[in-house]
VOTITOR-537789 format. One record per residue (C-alpha): y, z, x; residue in one letter. Coordinates in nm, 3 decimals. Example, Ala and Ser with C-alpha at 12.3 -4.5 7.8 and 13.67 -1.06 7.14 Angstrom:
BEGIN
<pt c2="-0.450" c3="0.780" c1="1.230" aa="A"/>
<pt c2="-0.106" c3="0.714" c1="1.367" aa="S"/>
//
This chain:
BEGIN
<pt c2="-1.725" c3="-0.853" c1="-2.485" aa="X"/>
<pt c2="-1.765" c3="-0.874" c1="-2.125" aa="X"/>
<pt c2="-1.483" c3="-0.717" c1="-1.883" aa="X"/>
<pt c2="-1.427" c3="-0.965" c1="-1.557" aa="X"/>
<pt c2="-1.370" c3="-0.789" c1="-1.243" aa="X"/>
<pt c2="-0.980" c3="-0.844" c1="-1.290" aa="X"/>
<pt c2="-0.954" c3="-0.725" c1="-1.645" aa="X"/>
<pt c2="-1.108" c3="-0.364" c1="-1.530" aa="X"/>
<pt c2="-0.897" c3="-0.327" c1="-1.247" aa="X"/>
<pt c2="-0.580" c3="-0.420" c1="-1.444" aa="X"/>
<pt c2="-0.708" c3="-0.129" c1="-1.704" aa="X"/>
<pt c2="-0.763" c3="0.140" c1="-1.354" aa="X"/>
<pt c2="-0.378" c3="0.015" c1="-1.259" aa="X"/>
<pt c2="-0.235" c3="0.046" c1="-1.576" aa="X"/>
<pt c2="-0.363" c3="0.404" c1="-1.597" aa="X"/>
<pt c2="-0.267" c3="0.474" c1="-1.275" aa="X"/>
<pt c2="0.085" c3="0.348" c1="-1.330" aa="X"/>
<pt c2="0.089" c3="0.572" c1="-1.659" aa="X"/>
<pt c2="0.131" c3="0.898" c1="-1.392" aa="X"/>
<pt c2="0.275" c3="0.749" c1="-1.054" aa="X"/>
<pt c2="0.649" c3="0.599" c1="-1.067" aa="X"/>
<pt c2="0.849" c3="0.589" c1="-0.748" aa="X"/>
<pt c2="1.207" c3="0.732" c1="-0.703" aa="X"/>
<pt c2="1.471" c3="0.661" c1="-0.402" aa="X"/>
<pt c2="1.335" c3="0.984" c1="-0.257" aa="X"/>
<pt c2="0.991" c3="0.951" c1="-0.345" aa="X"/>
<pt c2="0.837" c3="0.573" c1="-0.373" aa="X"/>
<pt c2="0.599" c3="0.407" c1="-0.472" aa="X"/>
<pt c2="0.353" c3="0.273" c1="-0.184" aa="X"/>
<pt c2="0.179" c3="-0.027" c1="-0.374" aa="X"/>
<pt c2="-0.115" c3="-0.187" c1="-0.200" aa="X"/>
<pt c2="-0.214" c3="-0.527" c1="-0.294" aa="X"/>
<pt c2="-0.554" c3="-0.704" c1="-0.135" aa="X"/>
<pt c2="-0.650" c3="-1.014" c1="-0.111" aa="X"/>
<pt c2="-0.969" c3="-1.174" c1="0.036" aa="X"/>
<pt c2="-0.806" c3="-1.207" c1="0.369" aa="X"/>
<pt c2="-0.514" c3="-1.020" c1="0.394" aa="X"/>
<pt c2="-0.353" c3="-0.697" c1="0.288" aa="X"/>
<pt c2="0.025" c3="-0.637" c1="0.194" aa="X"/>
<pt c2="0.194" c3="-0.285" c1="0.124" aa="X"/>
<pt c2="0.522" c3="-0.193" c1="-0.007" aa="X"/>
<pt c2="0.740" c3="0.078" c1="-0.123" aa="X"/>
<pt c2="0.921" c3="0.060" c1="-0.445" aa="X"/>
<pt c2="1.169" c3="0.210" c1="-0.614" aa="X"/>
<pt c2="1.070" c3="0.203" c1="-0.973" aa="X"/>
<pt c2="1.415" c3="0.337" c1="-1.098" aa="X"/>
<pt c2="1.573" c3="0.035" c1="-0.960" aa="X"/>
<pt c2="1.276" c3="-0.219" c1="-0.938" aa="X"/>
<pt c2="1.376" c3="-0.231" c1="-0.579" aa="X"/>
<pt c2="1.172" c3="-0.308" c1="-0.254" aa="X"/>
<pt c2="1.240" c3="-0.058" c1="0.033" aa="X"/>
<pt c2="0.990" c3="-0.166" c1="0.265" aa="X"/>
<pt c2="0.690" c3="-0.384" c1="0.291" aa="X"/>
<pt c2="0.465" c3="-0.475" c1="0.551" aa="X"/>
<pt c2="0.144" c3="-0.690" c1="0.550" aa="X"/>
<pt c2="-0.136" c3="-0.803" c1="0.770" aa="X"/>
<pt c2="0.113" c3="-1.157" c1="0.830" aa="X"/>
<pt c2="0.317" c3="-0.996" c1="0.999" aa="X"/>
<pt c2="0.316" c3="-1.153" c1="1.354" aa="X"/>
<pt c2="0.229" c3="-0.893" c1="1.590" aa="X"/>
<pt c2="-0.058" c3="-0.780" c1="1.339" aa="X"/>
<pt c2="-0.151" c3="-1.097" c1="1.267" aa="X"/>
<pt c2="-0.190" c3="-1.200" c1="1.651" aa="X"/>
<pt c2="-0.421" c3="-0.868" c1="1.708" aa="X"/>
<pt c2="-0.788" c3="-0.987" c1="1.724" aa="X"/>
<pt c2="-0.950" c3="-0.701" c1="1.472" aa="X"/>
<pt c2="-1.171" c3="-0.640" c1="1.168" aa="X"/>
<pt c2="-0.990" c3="-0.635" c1="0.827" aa="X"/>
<pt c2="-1.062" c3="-0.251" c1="0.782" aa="X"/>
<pt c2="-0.870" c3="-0.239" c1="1.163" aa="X"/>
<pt c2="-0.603" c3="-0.469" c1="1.043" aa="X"/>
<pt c2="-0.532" c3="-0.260" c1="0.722" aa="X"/>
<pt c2="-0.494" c3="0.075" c1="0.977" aa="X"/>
<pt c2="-0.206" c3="-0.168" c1="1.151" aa="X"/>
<pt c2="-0.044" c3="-0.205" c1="0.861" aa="X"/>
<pt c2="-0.019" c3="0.138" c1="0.726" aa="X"/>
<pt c2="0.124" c3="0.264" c1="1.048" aa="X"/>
<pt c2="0.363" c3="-0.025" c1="1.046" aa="X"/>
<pt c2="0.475" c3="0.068" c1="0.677" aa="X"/>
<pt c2="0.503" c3="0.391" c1="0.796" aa="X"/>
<pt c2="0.736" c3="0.304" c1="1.128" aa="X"/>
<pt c2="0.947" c3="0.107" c1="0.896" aa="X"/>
<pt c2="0.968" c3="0.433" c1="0.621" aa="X"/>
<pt c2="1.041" c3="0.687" c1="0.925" aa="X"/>
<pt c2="1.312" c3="0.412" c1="1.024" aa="X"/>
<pt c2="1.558" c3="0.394" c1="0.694" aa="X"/>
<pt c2="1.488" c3="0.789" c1="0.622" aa="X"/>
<pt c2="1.191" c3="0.770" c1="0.397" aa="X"/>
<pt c2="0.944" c3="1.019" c1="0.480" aa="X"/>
<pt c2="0.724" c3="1.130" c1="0.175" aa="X"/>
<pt c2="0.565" c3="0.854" c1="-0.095" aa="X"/>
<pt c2="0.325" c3="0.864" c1="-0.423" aa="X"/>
<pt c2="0.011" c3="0.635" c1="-0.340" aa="X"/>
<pt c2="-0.088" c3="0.350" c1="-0.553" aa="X"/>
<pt c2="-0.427" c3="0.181" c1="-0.527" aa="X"/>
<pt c2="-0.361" c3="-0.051" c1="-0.782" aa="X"/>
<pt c2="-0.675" c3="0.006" c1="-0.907" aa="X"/>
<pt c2="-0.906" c3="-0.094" c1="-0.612" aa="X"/>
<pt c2="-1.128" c3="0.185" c1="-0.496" aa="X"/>
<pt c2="-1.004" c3="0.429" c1="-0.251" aa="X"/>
<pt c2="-1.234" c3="0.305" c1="0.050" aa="X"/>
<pt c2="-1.260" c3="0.032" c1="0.277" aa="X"/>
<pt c2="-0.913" c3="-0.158" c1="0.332" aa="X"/>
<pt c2="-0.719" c3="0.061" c1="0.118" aa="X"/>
<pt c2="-0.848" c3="0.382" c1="0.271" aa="X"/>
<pt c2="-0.773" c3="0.256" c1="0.599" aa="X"/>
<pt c2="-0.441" c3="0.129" c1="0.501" aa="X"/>
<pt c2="-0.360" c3="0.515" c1="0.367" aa="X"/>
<pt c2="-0.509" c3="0.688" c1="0.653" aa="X"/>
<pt c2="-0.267" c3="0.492" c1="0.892" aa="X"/>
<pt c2="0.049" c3="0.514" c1="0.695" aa="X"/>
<pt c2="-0.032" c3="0.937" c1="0.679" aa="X"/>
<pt c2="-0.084" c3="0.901" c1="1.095" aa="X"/>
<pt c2="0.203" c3="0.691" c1="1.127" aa="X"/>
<pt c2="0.449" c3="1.011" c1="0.943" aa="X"/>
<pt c2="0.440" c3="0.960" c1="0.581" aa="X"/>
<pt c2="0.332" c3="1.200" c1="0.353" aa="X"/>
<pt c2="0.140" c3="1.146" c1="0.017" aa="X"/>
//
């Protein structure tokens, strides 16, 4: 049996989520990618609470004229402003099982040069 592209990254997530769960002092900074766009967010397992999300949508990201890999930087640093904001200054990283390059590297590399620490 053949694993699709989705079925092995849903295996890579579920082991990852097996060590990383976020607390109100430590979250959980979730990255989700799509084709186009790329959304971050940081959860609060204990409580299955969102305490702050940001995404490429956004309109001042959105309106910048930039590669996706550029984009992604944006929106780490925006997650991170946000974090800094309501007191939130460390977070455990989750890939969600995409590879740790590209987008998602860029997205991490901006939220640790914005303030957070992970």
């Amino acid at each position: 049996m053949a694993l699709t592209k989705l079925d092995r990254r849903q295996r890579i997530r579920f082991r990852i989520r097996k060590t990383i769960t976020g607390t109100v002092s430590i979250p959980r900074l979730s990255v989700f990618r799509s084709n186009k766009e790329i959304y971050a967010q940081l959860i609060d397992d204990v409580s299955g609470h969102t305490l702050v999300s940001a995404s490429s949508r956004e309109k001042d990201i959105a309106a910048v004229t930039a590669t996706k890999i550029e984009k992604s930087a944006l929106v780490g640093k925006a997650l991170a402003a946000k974090a800094l904001a309501k007191g939130i200054e460390a977070c455990a990283f989750d890939r969600a099982g995409y590879l740790y390059h590209g987008r998602v590297k860029s997205l991490a590399e901006g939220a640790r040069e914005g303030g957070l620490k992970f």
